[in-house]
C-alpha positions as CSV (number, residue, x, y, z in Angstrom):
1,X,0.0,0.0,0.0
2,X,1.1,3.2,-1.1
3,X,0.7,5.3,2.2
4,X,1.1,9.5,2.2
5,X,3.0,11.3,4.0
6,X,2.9,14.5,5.2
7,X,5.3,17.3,3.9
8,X,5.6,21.5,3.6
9,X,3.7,21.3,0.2
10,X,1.3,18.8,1.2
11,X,1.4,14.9,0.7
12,X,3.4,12.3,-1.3
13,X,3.5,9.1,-1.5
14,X,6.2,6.8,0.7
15,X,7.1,5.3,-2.6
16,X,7.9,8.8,-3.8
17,X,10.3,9.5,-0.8
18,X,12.1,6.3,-1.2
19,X,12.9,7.3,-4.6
20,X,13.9,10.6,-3.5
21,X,16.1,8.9,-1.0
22,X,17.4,6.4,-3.2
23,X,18.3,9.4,-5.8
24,X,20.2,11.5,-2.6
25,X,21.9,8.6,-1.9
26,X,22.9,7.8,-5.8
27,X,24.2,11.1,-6.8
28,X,26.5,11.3,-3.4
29,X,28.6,8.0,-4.1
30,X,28.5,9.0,-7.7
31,X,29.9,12.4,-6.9
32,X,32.0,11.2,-3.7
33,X,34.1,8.9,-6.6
34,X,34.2,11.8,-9.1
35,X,35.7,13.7,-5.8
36,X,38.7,11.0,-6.0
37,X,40.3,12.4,-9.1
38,X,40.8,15.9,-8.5
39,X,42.3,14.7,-4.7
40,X,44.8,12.4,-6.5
41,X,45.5,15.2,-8.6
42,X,46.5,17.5,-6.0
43,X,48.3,14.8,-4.5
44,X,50.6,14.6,-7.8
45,X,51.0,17.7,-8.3
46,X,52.1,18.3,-4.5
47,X,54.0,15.7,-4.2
48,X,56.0,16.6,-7.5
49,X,56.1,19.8,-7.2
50,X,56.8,20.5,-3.4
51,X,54.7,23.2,-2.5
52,X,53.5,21.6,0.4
53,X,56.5,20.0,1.5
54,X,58.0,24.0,0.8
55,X,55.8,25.5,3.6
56,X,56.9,25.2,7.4
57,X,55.1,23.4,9.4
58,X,53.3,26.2,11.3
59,X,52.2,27.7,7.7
60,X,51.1,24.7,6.1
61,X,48.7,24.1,9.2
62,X,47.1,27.8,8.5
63,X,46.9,27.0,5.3
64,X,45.1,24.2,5.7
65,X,43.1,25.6,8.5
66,X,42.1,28.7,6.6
67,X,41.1,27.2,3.0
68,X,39.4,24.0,4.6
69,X,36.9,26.0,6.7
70,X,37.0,28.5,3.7
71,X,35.9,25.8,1.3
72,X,33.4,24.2,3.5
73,X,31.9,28.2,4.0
74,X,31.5,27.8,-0.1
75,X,30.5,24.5,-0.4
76,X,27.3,25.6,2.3
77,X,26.5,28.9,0.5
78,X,26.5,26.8,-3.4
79,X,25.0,23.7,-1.9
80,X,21.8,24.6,-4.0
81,X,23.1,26.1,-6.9
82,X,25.1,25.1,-10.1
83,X,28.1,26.0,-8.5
84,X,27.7,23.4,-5.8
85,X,29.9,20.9,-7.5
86,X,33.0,22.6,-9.0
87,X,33.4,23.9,-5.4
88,X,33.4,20.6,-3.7
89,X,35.7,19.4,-6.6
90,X,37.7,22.3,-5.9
91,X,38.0,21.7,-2.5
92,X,39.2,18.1,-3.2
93,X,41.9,19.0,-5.3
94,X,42.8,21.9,-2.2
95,X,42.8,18.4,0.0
96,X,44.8,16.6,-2.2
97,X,47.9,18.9,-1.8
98,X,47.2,19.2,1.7
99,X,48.0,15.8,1.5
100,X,51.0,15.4,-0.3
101,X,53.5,16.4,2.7
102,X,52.6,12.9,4.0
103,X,52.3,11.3,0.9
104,X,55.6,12.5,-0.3
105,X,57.0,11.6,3.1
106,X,55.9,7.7,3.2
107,X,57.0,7.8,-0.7
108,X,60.3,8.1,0.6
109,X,60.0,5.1,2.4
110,X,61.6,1.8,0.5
111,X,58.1,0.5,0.8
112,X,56.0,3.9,0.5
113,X,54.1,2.8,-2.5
114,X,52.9,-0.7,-0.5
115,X,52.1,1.6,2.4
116,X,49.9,4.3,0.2
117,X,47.9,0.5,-1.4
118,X,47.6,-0.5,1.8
119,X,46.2,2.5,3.8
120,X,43.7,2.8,0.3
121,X,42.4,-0.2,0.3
122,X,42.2,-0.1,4.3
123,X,40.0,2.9,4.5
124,X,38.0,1.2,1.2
125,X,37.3,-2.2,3.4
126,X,35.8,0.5,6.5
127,X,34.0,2.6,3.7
128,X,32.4,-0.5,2.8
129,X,31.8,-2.2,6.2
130,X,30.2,1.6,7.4
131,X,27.8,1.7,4.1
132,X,27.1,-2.3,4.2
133,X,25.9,-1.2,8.5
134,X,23.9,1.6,7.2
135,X,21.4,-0.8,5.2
136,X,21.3,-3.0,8.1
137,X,21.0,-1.1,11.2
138,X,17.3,-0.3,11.6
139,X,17.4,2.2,14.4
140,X,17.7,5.7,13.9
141,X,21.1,7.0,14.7
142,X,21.2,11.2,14.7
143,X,21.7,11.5,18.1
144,X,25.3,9.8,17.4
145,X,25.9,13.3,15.5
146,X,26.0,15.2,18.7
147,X,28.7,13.3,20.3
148,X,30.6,12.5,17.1
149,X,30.8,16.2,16.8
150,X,32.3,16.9,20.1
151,X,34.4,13.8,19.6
152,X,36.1,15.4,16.4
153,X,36.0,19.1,18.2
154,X,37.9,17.6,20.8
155,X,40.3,16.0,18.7
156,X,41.2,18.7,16.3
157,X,42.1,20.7,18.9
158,X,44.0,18.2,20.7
159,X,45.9,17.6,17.2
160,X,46.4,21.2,17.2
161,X,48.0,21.0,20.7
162,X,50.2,18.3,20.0
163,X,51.7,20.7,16.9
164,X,53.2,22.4,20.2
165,X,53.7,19.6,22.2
166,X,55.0,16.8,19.3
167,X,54.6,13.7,21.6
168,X,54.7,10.9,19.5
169,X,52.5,8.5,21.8
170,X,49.7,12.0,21.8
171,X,50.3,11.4,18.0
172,X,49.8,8.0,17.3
173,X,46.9,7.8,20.2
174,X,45.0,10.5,18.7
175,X,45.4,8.6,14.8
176,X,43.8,5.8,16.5
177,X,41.0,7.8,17.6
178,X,40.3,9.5,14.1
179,X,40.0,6.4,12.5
180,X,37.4,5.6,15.2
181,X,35.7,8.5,14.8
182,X,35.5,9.1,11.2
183,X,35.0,5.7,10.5
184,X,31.5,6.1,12.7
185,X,30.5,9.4,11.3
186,X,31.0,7.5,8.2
187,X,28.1,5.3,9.0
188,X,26.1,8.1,10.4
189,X,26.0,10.3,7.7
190,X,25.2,7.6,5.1
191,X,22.4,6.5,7.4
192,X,21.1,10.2,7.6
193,X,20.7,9.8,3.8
194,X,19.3,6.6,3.9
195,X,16.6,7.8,6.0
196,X,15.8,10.8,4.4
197,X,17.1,13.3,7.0
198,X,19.8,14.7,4.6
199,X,18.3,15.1,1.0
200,X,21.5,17.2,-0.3
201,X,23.5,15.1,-2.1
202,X,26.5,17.8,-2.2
203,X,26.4,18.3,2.0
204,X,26.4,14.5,2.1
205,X,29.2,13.8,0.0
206,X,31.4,16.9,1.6
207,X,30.3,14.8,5.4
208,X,31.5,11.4,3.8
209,X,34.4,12.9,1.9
210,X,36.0,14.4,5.6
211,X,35.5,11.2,6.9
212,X,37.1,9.3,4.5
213,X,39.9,11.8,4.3
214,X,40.9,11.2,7.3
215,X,40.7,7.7,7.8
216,X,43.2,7.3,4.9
217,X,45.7,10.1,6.2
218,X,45.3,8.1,9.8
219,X,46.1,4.9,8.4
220,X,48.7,6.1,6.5
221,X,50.7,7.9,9.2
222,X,50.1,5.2,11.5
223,X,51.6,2.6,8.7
224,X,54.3,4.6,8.0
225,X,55.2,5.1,12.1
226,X,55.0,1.4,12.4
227,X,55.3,-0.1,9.4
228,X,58.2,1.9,7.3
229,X,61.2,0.9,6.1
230,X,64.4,3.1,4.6
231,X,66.5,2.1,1.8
């Protein structure tokens, strides 16, 4: 039975907000894979070029700082419009030679190139276990946002600290924790899809994108702390 549903416009039908979900949920792992290319690309070209590498530590993490949160800014003011896309490709590609420091750094390594596969297709198997839990799990999740939230609040400013501090247990304990974090916002924000509490396919992908961002970049610092090996 085809039951309606109440909305601002009046009613449709449940079957129309499945498909409306299933759509949502279509277009953001369509665009979260097209988001891929441009952040390899910004890998390459930072890692061949240098610029990242070039920066002191202390500018690169303003620079990162200031066009993230600059980015993300954009991305929320052209969710709705034509520019949403470039933007959140844009951003990507800005990510990507964030990235390349540590890239470039574990492609020193005698087995950098294993490390980069294996940290890729680690954070692909938790990508897939978190969207594979999101079908399952029946039970509505969004109050995991709140503390997720303060989780990652908590944890970016403990990173920031530990720029000051550079403890290498802080450092590997708060890796450990991103993956755990990220890997469960992840599964939230998929789930928020799936249920038709997030209907814009470009705010979803740019939720699943962070995640999966730093997952990988966790991984592959913690691989390269414990799993590197120089010529």
């Amino acid at each position: 039975m085809n039951q309606s549903l109440p909305t601002a416009t009046g009613y449709v039908g449940s079957g129309a907000l499945t498909e409306q979900r299933n759509r949502v949920l279509r277009n953001t792992y369509w665009l979260l894979a097209l988001s891929m290319v441009p952040t390899v690309l910004g890998a390459w070209i930072g890692v061949t070029t240098g610029i990242a590498a070039a920066m002191s530590p202390g500018i690169g993490l303003m620079v990162f700082l200031g066009g993230a949160f600059g980015f993300m800014f954009a991305i929320e003011k052209t969710k709705n419009s034509a520019a949403g896309v470039p933007v959140l490709l844009a951003f990507t590609f800005f990510m990507g030679l964030m990235l390349s420091r540590l890239v470039g750094a574990v492609l020193g390594m005698s087995n950098g190139a294993s490390l980069i596969m294996t940290a890729f297709a680690g954070t692909g198997a938790i990508f897939l276990g978190m969207a594979s839990l999101s079908s399952i799990i029946k039970r509505d999740l969004s109050s995991m946002g709140k503390w997720l939230f303060i989780g990652a609040i908590m944890l970016l400013v403990a990173m920031i600290a530990n720029f000051f501090i550079q403890s290498s247990a802080l450092m590997i304990t708060l890796m450990v924790m991103a993956i755990g974090i990220f890997s469960a916002f992840i599964l939230h924000d998929l789930k928020r899809v799936k249920d038709g509490l997030e209907t814009n396919y470009i705010t979803a992908t740019l939720g699943v994108y962070l995640s999966i961002y730093n997952v990988f970049q966790s991984l592959l610092a913690l691989l390269g702390i414990f799993g590197g090996s120089s010529d």
